[in-house]
MOPAC internal coordinates of N, CA, C and O (Angstrom, degrees):
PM7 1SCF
backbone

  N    0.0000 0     0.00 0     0.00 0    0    0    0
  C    1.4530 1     0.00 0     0.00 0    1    0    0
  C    1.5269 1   108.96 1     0.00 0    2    1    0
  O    1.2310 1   125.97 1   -44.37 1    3    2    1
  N    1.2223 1   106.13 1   135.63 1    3    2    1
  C    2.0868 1   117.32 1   168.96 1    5    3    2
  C    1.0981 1   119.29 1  -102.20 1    6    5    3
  O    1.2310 1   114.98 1   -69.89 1    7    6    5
  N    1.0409 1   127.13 1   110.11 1    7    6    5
  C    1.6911 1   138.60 1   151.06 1    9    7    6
  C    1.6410 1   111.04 1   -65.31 1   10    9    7
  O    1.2310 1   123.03 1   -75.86 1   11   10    9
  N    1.5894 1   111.80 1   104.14 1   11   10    9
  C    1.2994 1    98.00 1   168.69 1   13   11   10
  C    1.5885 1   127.64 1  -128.79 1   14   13   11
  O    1.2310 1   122.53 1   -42.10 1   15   14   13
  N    1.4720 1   112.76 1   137.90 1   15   14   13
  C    1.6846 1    90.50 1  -135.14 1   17   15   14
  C    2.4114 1    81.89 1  -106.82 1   18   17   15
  O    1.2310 1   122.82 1   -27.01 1   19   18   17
  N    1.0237 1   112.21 1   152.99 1   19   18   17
  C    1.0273 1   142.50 1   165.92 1   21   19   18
  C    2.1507 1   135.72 1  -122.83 1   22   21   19
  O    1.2310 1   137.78 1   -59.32 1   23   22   21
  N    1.1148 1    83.16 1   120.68 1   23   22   21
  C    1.6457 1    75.91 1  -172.86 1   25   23   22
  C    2.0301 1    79.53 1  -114.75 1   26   25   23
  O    1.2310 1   134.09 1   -48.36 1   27   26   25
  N    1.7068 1    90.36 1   131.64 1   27   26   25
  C    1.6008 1    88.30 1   146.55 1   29   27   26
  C    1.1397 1   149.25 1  -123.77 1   30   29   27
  O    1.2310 1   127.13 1   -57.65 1   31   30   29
  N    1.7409 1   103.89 1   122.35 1   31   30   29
  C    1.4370 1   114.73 1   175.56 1   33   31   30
  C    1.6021 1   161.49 1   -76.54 1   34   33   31
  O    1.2310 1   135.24 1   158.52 1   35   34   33
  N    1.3342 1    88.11 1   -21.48 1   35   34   33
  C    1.3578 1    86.16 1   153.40 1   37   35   34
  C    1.9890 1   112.82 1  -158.94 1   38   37   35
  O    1.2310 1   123.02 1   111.49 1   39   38   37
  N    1.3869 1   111.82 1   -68.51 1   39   38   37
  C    1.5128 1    95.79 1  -171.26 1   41   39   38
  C    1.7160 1   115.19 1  -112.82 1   42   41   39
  O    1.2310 1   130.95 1  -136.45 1   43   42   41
  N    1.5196 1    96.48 1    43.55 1   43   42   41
  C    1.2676 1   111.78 1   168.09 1   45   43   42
  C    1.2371 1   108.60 1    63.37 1   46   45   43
  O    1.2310 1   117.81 1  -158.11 1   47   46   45
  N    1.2128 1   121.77 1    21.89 1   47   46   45
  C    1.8388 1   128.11 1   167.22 1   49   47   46
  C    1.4476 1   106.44 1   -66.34 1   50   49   47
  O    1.2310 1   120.75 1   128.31 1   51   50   49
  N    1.4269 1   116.18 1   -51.69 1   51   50   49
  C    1.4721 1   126.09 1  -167.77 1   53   51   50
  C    1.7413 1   107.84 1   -52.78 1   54   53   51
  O    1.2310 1   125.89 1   137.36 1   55   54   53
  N    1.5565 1   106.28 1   -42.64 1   55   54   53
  C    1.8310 1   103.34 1  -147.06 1   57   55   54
  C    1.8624 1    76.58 1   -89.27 1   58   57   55
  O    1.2310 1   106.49 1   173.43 1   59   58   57
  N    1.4312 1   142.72 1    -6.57 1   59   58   57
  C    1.1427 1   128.77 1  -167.20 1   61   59   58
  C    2.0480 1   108.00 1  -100.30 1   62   61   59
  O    1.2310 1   133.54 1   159.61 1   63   62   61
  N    1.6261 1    91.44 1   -20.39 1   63   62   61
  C    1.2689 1   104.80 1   173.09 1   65   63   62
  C    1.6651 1   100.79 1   -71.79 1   66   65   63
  O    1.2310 1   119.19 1   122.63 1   67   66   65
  N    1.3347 1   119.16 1   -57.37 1   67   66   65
  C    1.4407 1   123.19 1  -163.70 1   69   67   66
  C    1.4407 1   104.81 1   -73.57 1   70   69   67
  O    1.2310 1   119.20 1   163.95 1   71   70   69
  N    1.5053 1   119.14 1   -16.05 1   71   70   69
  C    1.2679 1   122.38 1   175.37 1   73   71   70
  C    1.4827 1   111.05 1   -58.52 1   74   73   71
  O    1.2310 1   122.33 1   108.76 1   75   74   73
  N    1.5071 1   113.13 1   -71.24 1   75   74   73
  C    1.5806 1   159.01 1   164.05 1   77   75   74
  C    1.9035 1    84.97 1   -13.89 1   78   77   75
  O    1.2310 1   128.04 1    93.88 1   79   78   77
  N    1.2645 1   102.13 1   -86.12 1   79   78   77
  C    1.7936 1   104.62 1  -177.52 1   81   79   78
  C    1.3425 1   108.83 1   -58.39 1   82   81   79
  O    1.2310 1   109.84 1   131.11 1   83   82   81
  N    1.4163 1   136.67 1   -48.89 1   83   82   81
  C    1.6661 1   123.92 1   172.98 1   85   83   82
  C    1.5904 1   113.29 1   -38.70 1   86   85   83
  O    1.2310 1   124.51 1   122.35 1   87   86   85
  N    1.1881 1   108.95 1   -57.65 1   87   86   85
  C    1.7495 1   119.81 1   173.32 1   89   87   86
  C    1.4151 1   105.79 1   -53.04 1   90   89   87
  O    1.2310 1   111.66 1   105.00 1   91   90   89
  N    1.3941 1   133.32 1   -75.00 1   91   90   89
  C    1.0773 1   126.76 1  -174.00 1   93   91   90
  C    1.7093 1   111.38 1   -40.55 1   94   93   91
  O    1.2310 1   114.16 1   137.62 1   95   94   93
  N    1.2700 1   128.67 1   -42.38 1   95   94   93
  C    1.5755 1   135.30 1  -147.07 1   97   95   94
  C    1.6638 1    83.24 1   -75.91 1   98   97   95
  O    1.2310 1   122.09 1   112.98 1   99   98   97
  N    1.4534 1   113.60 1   -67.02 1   99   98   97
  C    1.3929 1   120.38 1   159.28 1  101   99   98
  C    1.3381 1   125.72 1   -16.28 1  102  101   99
  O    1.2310 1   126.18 1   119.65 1  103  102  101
  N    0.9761 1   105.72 1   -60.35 1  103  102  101
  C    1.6742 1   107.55 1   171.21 1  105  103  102
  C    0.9215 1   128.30 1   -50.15 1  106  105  103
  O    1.2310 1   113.13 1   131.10 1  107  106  105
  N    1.2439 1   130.59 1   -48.90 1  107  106  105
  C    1.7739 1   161.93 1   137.64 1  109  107  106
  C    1.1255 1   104.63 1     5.93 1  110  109  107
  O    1.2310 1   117.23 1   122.46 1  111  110  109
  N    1.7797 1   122.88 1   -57.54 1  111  110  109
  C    0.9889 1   147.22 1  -140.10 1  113  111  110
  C    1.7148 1   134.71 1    73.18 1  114  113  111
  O    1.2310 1   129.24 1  -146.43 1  115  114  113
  N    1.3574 1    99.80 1    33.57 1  115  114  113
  C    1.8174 1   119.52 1   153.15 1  117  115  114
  C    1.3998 1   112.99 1  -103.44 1  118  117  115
  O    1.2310 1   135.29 1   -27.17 1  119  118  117
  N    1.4897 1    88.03 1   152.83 1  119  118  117
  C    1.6292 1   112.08 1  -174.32 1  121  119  118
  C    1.6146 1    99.07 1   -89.97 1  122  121  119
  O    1.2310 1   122.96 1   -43.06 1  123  122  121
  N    1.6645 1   111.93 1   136.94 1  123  122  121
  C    1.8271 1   118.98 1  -155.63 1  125  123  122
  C    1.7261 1    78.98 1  -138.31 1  126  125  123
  O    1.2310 1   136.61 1   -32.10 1  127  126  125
  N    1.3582 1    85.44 1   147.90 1  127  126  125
  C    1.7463 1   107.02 1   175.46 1  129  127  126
  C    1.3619 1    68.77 1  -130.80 1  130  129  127
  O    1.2310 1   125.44 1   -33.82 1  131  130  129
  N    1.3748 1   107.16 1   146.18 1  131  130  129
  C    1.6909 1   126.56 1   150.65 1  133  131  130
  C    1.5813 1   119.37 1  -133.17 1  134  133  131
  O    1.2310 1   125.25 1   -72.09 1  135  134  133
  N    1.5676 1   107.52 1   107.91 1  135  134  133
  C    1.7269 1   114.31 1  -158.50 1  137  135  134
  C    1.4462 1    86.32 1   -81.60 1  138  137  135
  O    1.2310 1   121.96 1   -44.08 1  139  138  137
  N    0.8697 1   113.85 1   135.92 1  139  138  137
  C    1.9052 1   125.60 1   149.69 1  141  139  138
  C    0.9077 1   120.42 1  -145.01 1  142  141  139
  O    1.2310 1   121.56 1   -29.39 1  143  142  141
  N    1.7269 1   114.63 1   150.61 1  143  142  141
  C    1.3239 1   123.74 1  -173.28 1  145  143  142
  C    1.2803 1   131.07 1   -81.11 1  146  145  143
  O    1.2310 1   131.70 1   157.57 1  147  146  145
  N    1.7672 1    95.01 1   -22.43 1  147  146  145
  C    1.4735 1   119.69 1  -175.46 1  149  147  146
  C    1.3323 1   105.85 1  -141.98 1  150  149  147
  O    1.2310 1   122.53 1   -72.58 1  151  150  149
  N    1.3586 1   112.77 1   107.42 1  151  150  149
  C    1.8723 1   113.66 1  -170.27 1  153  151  150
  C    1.4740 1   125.16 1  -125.31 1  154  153  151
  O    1.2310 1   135.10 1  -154.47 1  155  154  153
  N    2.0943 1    88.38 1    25.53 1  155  154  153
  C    1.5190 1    94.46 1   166.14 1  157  155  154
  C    0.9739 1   113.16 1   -53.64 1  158  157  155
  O    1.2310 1   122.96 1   108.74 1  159  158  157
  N    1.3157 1   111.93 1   -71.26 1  159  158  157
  C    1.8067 1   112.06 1  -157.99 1  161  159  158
  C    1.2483 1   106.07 1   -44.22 1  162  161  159
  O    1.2310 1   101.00 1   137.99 1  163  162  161
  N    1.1109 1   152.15 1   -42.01 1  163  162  161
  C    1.6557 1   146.14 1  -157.26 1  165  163  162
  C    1.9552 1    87.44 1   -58.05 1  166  165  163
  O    1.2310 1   121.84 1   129.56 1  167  166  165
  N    1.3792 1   114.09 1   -50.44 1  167  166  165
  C    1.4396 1    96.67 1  -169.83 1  169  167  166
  C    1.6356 1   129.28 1   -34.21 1  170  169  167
  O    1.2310 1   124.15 1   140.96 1  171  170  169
  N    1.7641 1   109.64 1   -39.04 1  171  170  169
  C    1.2470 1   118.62 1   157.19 1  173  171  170
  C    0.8369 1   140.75 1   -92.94 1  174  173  171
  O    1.2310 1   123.16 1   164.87 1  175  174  173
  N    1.9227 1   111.54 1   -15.13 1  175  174  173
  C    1.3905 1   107.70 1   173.94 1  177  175  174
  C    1.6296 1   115.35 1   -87.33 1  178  177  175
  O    1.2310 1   121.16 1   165.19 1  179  178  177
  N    1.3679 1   115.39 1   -14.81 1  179  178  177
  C    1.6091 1   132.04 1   157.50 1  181  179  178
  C    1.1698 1   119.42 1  -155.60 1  182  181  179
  O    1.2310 1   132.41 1   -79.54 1  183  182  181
  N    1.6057 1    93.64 1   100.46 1  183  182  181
  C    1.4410 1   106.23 1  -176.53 1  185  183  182
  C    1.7072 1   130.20 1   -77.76 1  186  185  183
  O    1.2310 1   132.72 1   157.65 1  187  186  185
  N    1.6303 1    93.03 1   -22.35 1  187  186  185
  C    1.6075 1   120.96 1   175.20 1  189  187  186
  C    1.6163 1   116.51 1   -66.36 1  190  189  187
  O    1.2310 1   128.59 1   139.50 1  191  190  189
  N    1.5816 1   101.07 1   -40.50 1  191  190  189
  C    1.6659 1   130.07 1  -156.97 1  193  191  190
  C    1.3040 1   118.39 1    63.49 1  194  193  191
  O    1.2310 1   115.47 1    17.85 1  195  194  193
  N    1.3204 1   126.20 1  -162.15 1  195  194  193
  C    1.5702 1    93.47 1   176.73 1  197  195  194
  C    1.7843 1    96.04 1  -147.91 1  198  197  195
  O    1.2310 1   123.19 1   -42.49 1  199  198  197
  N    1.2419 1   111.49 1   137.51 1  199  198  197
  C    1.9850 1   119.91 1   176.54 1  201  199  198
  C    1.6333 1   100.52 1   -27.77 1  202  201  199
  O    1.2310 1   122.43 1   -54.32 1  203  202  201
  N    1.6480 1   112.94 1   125.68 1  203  202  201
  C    1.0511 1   128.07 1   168.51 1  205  203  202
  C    1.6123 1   123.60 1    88.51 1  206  205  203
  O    1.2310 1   130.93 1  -178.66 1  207  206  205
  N    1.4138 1    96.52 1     1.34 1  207  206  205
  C    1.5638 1    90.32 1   171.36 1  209  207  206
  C    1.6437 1   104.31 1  -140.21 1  210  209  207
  O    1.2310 1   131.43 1   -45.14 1  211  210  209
  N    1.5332 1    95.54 1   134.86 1  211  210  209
  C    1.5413 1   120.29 1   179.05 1  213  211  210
  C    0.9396 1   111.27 1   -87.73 1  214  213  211
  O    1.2310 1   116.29 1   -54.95 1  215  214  213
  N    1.7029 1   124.66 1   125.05 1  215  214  213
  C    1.5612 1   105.70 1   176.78 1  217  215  214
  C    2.0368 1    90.08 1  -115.80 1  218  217  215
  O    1.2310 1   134.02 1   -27.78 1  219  218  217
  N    1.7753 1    90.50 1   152.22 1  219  218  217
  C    1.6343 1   103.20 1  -169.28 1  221  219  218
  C    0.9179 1    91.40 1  -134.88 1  222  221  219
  O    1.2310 1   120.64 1   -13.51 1  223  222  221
  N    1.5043 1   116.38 1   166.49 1  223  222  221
  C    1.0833 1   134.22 1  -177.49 1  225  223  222
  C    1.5719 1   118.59 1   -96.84 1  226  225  223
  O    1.2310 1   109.49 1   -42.14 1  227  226  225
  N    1.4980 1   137.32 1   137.86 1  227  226  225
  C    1.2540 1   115.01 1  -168.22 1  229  227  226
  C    1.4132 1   137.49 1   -62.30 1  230  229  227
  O    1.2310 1   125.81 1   -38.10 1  231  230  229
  N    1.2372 1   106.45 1   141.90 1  231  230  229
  C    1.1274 1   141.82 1  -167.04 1  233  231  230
  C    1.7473 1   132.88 1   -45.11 1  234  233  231
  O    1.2310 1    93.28 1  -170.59 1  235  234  233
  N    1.0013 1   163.47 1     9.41 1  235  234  233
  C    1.6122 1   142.22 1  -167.95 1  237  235  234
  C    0.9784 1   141.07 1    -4.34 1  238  237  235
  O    1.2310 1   124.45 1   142.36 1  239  238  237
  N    1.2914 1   109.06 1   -37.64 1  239  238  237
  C    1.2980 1   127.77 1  -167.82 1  241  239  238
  C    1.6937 1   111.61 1  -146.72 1  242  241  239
  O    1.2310 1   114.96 1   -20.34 1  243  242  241
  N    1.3409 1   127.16 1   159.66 1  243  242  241
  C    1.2952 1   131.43 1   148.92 1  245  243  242
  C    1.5346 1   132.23 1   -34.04 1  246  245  243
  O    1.2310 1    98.70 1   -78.43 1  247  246  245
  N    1.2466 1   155.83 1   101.57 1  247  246  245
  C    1.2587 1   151.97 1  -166.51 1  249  247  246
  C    1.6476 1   101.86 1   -60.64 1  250  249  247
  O    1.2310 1   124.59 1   -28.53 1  251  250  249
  N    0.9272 1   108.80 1   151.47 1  251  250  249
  C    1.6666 1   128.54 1   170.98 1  253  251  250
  C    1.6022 1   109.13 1   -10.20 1  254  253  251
  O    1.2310 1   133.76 1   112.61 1  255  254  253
  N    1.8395 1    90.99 1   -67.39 1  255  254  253
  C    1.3930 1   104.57 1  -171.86 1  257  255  254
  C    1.4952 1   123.17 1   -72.78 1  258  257  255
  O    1.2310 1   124.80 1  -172.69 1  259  258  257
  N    1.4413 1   108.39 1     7.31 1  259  258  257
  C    1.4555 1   106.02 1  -171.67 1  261  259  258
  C    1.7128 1   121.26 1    99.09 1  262  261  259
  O    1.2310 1   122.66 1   -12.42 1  263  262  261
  N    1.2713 1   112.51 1   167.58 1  263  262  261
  C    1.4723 1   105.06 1  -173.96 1  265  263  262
  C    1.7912 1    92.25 1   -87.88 1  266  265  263
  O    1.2310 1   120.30 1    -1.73 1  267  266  265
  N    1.1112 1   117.02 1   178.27 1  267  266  265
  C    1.5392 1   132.83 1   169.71 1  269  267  266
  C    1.5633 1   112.87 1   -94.01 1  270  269  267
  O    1.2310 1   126.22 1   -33.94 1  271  270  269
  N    1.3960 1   105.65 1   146.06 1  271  270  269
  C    1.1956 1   126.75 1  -172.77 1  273  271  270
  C    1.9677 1   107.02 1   -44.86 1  274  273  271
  O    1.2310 1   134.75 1   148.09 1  275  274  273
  N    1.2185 1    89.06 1   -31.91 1  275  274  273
  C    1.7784 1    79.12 1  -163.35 1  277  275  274
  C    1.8514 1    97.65 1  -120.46 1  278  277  275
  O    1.2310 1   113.10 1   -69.85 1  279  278  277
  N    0.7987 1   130.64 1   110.15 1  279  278  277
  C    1.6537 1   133.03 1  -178.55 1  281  279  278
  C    1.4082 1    98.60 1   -98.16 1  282  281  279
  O    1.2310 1   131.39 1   -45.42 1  283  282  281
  N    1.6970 1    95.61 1   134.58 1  283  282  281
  C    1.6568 1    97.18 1   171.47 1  285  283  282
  C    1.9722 1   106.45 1  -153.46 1  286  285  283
  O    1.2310 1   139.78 1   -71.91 1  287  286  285
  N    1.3691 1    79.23 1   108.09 1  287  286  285
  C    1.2545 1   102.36 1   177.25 1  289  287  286
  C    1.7885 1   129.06 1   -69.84 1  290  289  287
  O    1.2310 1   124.73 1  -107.28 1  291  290  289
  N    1.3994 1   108.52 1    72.72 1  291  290  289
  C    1.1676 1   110.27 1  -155.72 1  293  291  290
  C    1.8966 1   129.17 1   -73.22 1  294  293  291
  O    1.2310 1   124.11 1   -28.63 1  295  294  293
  N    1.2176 1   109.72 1   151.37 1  295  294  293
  C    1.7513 1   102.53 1  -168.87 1  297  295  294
  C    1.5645 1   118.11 1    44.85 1  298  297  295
  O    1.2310 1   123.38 1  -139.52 1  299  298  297
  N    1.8681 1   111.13 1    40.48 1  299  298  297
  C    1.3581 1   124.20 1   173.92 1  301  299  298
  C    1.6889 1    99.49 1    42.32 1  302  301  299
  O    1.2310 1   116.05 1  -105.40 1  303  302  301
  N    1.3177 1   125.10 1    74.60 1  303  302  301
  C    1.7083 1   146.71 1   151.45 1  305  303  302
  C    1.2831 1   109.04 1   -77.65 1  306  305  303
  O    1.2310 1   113.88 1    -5.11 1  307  306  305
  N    1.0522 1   129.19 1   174.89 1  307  306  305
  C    1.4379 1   131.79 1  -138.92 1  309  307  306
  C    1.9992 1    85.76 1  -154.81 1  310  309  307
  O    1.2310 1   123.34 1   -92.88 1  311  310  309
  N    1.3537 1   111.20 1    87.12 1  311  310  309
  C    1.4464 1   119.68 1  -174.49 1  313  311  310
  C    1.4138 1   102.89 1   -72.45 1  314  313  311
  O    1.2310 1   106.87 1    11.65 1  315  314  313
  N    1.0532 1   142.04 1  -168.35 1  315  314  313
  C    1.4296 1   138.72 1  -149.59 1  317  315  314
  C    1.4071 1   102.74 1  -115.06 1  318  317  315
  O    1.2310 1   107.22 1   -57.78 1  319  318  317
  N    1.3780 1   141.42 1   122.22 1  319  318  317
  C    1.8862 1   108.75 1  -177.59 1  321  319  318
  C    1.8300 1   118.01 1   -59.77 1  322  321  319
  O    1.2310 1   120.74 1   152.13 1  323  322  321
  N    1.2966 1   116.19 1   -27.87 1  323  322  321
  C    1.5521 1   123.83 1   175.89 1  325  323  322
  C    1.5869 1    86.97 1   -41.23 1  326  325  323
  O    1.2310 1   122.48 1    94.84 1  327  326  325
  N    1.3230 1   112.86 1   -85.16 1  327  326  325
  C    1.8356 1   120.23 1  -170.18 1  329  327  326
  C    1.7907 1    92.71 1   -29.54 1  330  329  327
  O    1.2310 1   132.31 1    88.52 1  331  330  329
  N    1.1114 1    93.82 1   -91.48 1  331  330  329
  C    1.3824 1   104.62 1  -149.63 1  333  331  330
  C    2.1841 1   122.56 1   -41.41 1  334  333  331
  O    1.2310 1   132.74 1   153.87 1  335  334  333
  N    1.5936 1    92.99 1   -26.13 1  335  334  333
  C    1.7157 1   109.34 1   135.33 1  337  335  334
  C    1.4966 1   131.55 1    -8.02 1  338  337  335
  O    1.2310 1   137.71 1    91.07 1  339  338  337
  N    1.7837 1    83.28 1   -88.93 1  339  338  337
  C    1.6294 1   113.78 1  -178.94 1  341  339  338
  C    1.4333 1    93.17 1   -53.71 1  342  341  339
  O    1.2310 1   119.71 1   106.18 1  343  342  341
  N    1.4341 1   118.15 1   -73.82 1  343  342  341
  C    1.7358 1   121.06 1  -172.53 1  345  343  342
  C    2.0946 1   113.18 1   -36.33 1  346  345  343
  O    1.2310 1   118.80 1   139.18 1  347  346  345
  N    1.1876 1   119.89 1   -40.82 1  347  346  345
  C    1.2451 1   118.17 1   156.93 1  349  347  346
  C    1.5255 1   135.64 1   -58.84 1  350  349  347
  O    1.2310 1   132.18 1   148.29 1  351  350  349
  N    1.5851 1    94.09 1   -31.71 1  351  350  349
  C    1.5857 1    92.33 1  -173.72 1  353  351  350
  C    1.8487 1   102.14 1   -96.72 1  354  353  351
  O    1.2310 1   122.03 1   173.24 1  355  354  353
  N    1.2904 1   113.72 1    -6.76 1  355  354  353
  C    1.5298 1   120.00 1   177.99 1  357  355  354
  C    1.8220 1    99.42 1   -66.12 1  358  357  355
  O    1.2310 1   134.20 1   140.09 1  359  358  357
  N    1.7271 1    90.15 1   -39.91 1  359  358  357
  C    1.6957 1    86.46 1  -151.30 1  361  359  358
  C    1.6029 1   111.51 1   -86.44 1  362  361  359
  O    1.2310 1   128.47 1  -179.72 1  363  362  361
  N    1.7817 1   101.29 1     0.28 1  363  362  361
  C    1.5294 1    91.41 1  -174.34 1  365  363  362
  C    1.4150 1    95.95 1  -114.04 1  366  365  363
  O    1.2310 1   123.91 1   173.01 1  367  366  365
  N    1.7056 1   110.10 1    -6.99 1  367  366  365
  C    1.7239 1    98.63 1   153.23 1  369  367  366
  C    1.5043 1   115.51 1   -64.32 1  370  369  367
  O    1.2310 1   114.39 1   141.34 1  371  370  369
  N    1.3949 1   128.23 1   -38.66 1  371  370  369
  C    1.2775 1   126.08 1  -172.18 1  373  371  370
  C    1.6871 1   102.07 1   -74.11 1  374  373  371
  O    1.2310 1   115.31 1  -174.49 1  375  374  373
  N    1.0143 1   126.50 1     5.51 1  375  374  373
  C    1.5679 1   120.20 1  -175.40 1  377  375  374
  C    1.3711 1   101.57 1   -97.23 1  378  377  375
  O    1.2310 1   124.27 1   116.92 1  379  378  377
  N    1.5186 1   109.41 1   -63.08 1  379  378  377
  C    1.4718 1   132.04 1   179.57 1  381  379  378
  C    2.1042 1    94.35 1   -38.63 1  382  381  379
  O    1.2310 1   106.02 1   120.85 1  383  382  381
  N    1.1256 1   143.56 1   -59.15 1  383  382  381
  C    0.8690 1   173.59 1   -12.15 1  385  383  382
  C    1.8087 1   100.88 1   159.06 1  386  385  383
  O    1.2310 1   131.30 1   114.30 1  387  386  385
  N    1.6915 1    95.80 1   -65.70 1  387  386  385
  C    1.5743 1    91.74 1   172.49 1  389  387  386
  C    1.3480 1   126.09 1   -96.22 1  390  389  387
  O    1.2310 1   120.10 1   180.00 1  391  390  389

């Protein structure tokens, strides 16, 4: 699973770039969270959305289920420290682990 986080800054290039790769990863056949802060534009720039990717709204904290295997912090965004926490303590459970 991908967590991919987007902040948008100015003319909605960024959330259509992070869109563009969420869809593609999807396509692939991985499961995509796409955090954004601002997720108008997707209404027109994908109005359908596309199989396999969730788009959320940003974040504070880690969701229930945990962060996702692959975090990608896109156009250097500023992820939440709660998230990015969870993402440390996932990965040194998975160390301890193997």
């Amino acid at each position: 699973r991908f967590d991919v986080f987007c902040q948008v800054i100015d003319n909605f290039g960024d959330v259509g770039v992070c869109w563009r790769l969420a869809a593609d990863l999807a396509a692939r056949g991985h499961a995509v969270r796409l955090w954004v802060d601002d997720a108008s534009a997707l209404a027109w720039m994908a109005p359908h959305g596309a199989p396999g990717v969730e788009v959320r709204p940003w974040p504070q904290a880690a969701p229930a289920d945990g962060p996702g295997d692959v975090v990608i912090e896109a156009f250097g965004c500023e992820i939440a420290p709660g998230f990015i926490a969870a993402a440390q303590a996932q990965k040194a459970l998975e160390a301890e682990m193997a």
